[in-house]
Phi, psi and omega in degrees: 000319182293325170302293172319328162300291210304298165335330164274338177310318178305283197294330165326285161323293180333301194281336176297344193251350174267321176299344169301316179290320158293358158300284188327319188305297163308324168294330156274002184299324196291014168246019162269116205301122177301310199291005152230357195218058228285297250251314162316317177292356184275329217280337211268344165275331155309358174304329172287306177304306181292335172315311195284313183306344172278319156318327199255327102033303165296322196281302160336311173295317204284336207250308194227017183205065228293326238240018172254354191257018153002266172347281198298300176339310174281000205251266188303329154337290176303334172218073157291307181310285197297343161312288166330325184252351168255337187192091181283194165193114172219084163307319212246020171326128166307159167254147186332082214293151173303313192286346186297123203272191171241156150183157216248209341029108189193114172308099195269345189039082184045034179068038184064046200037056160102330195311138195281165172217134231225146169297330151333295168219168196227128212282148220279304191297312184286357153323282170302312178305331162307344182234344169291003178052021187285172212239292215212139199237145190223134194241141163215177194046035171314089165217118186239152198189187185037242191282349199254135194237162174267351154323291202327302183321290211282334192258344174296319177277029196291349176284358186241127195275321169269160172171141152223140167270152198212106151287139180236170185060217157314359185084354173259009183202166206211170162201124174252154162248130137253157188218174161231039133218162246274095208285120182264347142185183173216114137303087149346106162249116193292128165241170165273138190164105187296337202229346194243153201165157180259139183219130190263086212253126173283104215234100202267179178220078192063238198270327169269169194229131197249140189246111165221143217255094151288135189235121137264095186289152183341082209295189177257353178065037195270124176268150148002276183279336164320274208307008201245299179326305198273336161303340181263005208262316197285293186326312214195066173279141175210145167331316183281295176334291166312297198272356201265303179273348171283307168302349170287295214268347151303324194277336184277357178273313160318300173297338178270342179301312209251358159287341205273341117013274171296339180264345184274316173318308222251302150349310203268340141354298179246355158285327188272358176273001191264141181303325185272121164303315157278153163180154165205132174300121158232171169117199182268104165277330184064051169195146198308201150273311198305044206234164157286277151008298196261339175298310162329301187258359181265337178284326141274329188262177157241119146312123184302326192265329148299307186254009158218019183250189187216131193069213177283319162077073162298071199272024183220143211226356187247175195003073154064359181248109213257106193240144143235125195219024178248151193223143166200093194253158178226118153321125204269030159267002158238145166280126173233151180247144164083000175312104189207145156282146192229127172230047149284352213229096181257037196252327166258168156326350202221164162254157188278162185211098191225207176164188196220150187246154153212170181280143167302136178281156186047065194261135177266000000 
């Protein structure tokens, strides 16, 4: 009995050690360049799958094979960093000083497809944006029809004095701002991209001037039956299922990883080229904190969500695929607070995502 345990402790160890390796891979996929390395680099969305089995890996080792939970241990050491940025925890966080301005973020999905908003009935995202209280709204997938005008937009936000609109991409998708405070000009920034784009705004705020960069980054393009695909992939996995949809949804995930690859270059770009000492990124990157996308830019900036938030901050809500791919990065010379995803407001495919800023005092 005694050959036989230690023979399964062995083989235990083994798959504990391959799965390990793949944890290490995925926490680092994101310093793997996509454009040469499209499908690896793809790997930093399996960081939760290989993450749990190590977890449990541990608890197992702790119970009944103590000097094996090394492994895992030494495991999570190594990618610490990235655990951290994937499921942050800042319990004792400070609250927001009174001078701390809000902002928000937010896929709207076409205003909840459009839906009008009428003293009758009231379209659900401007609803909530009439009441979230933010200093400054940074919007993506501005797009309105049918019953819903962009009047509509605009006088449901009339409390807000500055505002602009930007179509980006073919001119069929848009990206807005309203602020309360004074818009000083706006920059496009050209990327190559049919549906998608950044638009940068000079913002003063009292004595400073906030440079903040709105994004829809490169979408994954996942169609109808794709998402049928993977649903059926989740629902009734089998070998033909499992390989028919991880190949669909790898090759558009790869190719959009690496246009979006180049749109994070050119972002991080005009962030280190910019005049304003403040600034913050936002919007839907349509990619994880595990990304190249977020690495890229995380490495000048902060994440808002890492250094004042809590869990997963899931901010995307449809066919099962439980993401956080909505942002908010900072120059690390502002402070921020209060960082969450509000999963109170279900009218786009995404959650709004906002937090409060505040400027360093006594700056010459």
């Amino acid at each position: 009995m005694g050959c036989i345990g230690r023979l399964l402790g062995y083989i235990l160890l083994g798959i504990n050690a391959f799965v390990a390796l793949l944890l290490l891979i995925s926490a680092y996929s994101p310093h793997i360049d996509p454009h040469a390395h499209p499908v690896w680099s793809c790997l930093g969305l399996l960081f939760p799958v290989f993450l749990l089995p190590n977890v449990l890996f541990m608890v197992f080792w702790l119970f009944f094979y103590r000097r094996y939970a090394l492994l895992p241990l030494l495991t999570f050491l190594l990618c610490w960093g990235s655990i951290r940025t994937y499921w942050p925890i800042n319990l004792f966080d400070e609250e927001a000083p009174e001078e701390a301005i809000k902002i928000l973020s937010y896929n709207t999905r076409a205003f909840g497809l459009k839906a009008a908003h009428t003293k009758a009935k009231s379209n659900h995202v401007l609803a909530y944006l009439q009441e979230c209280d933010a200093d400054i709204i940074c919007l993506q997938e501005y797009i309105w029809g049918g019953k819903l005008k962009k009047k509509d937009v605009d006088y449901a936000l009339r409390d807000y004095r500055y505002k602009h609109y930007q179509a980006i991409g073919n001119g069929l998708n848009g990206l807005g701002v309203y602020s309360r405070y004074p818009i000083l000009s706006v920059i496009p920034i050209k990327y190559k991209s049919g549906r998608n784009g950044s638009v940068a705004y000079r913002i003063k705020v009292g004595k400073d001037t906030l440079l903040v960069i709105n994004n829809h980054l490169e979408s994954n393009k996942i169609l109808k039956s794709d998402v049928e695909a993977y649903q059926e992939m989740v629902d009734t996995p089998s070998k033909e299922s499992l390989f028919a949809g991880a190949r669909v949804l790898l090759k558009k995930l790869s190719e959009a990883t690496s246009i979006r690859a180049n749109q994070a270059e050119k972002l991080l770009q005009v962030v280190k080229d910019a005049k304003e000492k403040h600034i913050v990124v936002c919007g839907d990157f349509n990619d994880t904190p595990i990304s190249y996308t977020h690495q890229v830019l995380a490495d000048e900036l902060a994440d808002a969500f890492v250094e004042s938030g809590n869990g997963l901050g899931i901010s995307f809500n449809q066919n099962r695929m439980y993401v956080r791919i909505d942002h908010i990065l900072t120059s690390k010379n502002l402070k921020t607070y209060d960082c969450k995803v509000d999963r109170s407001v279900d009218a786009s495919d995404h959650y709004p995502v906002s937090c409060y800023i505040s400027f360093p005092k006594n700056e010459e």
